[in-house]
C-alpha positions in Angstrom: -68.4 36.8 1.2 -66.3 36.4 4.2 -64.8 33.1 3.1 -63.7 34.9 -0.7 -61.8 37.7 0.8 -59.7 34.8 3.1 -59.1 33.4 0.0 -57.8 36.6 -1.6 -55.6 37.4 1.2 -54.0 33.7 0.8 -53.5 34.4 -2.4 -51.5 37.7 -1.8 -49.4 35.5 0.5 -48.8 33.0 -1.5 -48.2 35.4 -3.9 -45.9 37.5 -2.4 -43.5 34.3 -1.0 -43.3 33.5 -4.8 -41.8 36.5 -5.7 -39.5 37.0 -2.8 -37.7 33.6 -3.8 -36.6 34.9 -6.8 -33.2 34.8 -7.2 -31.6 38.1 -8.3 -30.2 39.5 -11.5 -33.1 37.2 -13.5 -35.1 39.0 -16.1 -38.9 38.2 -16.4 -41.3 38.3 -19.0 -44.6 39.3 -18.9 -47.9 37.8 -20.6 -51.3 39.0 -19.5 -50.5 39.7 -16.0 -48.6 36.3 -15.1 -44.9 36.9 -15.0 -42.4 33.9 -15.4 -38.9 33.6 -15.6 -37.2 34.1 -19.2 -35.5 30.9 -20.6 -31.8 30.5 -20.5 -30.1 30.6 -23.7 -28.5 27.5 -24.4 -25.1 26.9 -25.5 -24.9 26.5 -29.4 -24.8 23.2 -30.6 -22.6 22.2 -33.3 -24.1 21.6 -36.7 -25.3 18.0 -37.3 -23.5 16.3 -40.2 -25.8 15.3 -43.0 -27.0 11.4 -42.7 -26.2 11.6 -38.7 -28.8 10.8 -36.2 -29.6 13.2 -33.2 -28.1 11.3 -30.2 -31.5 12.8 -28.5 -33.9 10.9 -31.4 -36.6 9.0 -30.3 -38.9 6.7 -32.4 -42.6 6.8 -31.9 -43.3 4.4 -34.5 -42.5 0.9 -33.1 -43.2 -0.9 -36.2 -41.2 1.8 -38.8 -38.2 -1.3 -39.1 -40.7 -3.6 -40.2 -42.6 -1.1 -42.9 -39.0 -0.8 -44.1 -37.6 -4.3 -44.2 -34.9 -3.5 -41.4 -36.1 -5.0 -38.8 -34.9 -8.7 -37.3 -37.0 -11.6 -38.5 -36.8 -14.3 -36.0 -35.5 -17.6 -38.1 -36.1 -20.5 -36.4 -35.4 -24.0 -37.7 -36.0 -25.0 -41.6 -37.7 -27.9 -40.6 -40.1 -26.2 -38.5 -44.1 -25.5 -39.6 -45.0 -23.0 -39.4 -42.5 -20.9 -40.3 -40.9 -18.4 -38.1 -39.3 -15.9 -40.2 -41.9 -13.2 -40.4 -43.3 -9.8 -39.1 -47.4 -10.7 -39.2 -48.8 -13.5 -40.0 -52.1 -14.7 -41.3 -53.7 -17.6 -39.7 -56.9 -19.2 -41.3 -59.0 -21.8 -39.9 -62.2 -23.5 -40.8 -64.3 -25.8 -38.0 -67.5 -28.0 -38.5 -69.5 -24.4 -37.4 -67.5 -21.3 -37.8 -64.6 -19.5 -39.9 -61.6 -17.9 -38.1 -59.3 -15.5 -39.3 -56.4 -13.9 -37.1 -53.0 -12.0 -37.2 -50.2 -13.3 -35.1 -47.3 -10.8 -34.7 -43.9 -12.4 -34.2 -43.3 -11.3 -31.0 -46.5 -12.1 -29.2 -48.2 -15.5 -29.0 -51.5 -13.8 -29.1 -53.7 -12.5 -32.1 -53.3 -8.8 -32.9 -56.8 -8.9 -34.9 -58.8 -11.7 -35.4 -62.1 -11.8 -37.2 -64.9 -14.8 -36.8 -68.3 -16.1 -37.6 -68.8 -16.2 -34.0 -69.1 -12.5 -33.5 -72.8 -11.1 -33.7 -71.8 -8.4 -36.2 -70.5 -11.5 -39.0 -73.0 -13.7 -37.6 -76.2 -11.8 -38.2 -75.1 -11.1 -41.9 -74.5 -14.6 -42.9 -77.0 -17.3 -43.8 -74.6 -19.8 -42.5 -71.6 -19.3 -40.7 -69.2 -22.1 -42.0 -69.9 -21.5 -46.4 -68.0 -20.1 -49.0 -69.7 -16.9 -48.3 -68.6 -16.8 -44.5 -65.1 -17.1 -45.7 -65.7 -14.7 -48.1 -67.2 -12.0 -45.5 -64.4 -12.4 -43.1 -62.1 -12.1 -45.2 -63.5 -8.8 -46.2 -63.8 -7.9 -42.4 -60.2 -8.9 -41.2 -59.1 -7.0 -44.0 -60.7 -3.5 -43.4 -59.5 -3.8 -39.7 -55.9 -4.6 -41.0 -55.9 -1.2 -42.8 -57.3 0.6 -39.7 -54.7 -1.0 -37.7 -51.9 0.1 -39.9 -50.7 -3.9 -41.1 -50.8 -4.3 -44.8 -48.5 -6.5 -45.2 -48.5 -10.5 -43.9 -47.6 -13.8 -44.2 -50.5 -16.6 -45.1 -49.2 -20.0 -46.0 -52.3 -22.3 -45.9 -51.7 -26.0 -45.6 -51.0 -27.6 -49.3 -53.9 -29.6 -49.1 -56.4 -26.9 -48.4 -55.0 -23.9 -50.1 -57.0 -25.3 -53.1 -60.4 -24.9 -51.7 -62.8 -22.8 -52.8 -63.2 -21.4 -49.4 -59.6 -20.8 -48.8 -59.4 -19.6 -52.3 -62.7 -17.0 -51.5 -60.7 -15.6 -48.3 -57.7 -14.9 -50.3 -59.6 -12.9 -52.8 -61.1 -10.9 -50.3 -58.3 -10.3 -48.4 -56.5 -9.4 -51.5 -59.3 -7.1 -52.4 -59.3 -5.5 -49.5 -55.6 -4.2 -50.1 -54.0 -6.4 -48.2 -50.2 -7.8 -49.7 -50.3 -11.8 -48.6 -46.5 -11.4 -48.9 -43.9 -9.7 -46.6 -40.7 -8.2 -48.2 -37.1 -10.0 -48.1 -35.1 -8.4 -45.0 -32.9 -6.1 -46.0 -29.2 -6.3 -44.4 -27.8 -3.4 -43.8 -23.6 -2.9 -43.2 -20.7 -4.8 -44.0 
């Protein structure tokens, strides 16, 4: 009991240093009991002109330029495989055991998403983990965690040789099925 009324006394100091540093003339508001100090009114600002941007914008959405074609696609050389010029891209790949599936963005060397046979969830639902159906199934995968990650549009240019597959072909479908556009847009340019 002692040790709350120490507390309370404390308190009324602490209190009471608070409001002697106040500076004068300053009006307060009052809101249950707990006073603080009114804000100052700002100077008015003059009326934005229509199509300007606030000076004081800020854009939480990294990828907005990309969902509308503005952003820079890095070119690289013609001659160069693969490409370079994109925003995501789709990378398939087929070993003697397993089927791979990632999403490299164009400013990182390292998968965004990626989707296997190799993970226990895909495994365990598969008879074999390098058939048709395996392709099939992660295709299906890859694309329902590309629409929780927000990327619905990407690149995939499978080598000419394999694109006719059946495999390759089944991934494509599911992909495809699962929403995903296997294109990106032209970029748009934007001035003079």
């Amino acid at each position: 009991m002692a040790a709350l009324g120490e507390i309370g006394r404390h308190v009324r100091l602490l209190f009471g240093q608070v409001q002697r540093c106040r500076p004068a003339g300053q009006q307060y508001l009052t809101t249950r009991g707990v006073s603080r100090a009114a804000a100052e009114p700002q100077p008015a600002e003059e009326e934005p002109q229509p199509g300007a941007v606030s000076p004081a914008f800020v854009n939480r959405n990294p990828r907005n330029l990309e969902q509308m074609a503005l952003a820079v696609k890095e070119r690289g050389w013609k001659t160069s495989w693969p490409h370079k010029e994109f925003y995501h891209r789709l990378v398939f790949s087929r070993s003697q055991h397993h089927v791979t599936a990632e999403v490299f963005s164009s400013s990182s060397p390292v998968p965004v998403l990626s989707c296997s046979t190799k993970e226990w969830a895909v495994k365990q639902e598969l008879a074999s983990t390098n058939c048709v159906a395996a392709c099939q199934a992660v295709g299906e995968v890859l694309a329902h965690r590309c629409h929780q990650a927000g990327i619905t549009r990407m690149v995939y240019r499978a080598i000419p040789w394999q694109y006719r597959s059946d495999a390759v072909q089944a991934f494509r479908t599911a992909m495809k099925g699962g929403g995903i556009i296997l294109s990106e847009p032209r970029r748009k340019y934007i001035g003079t």
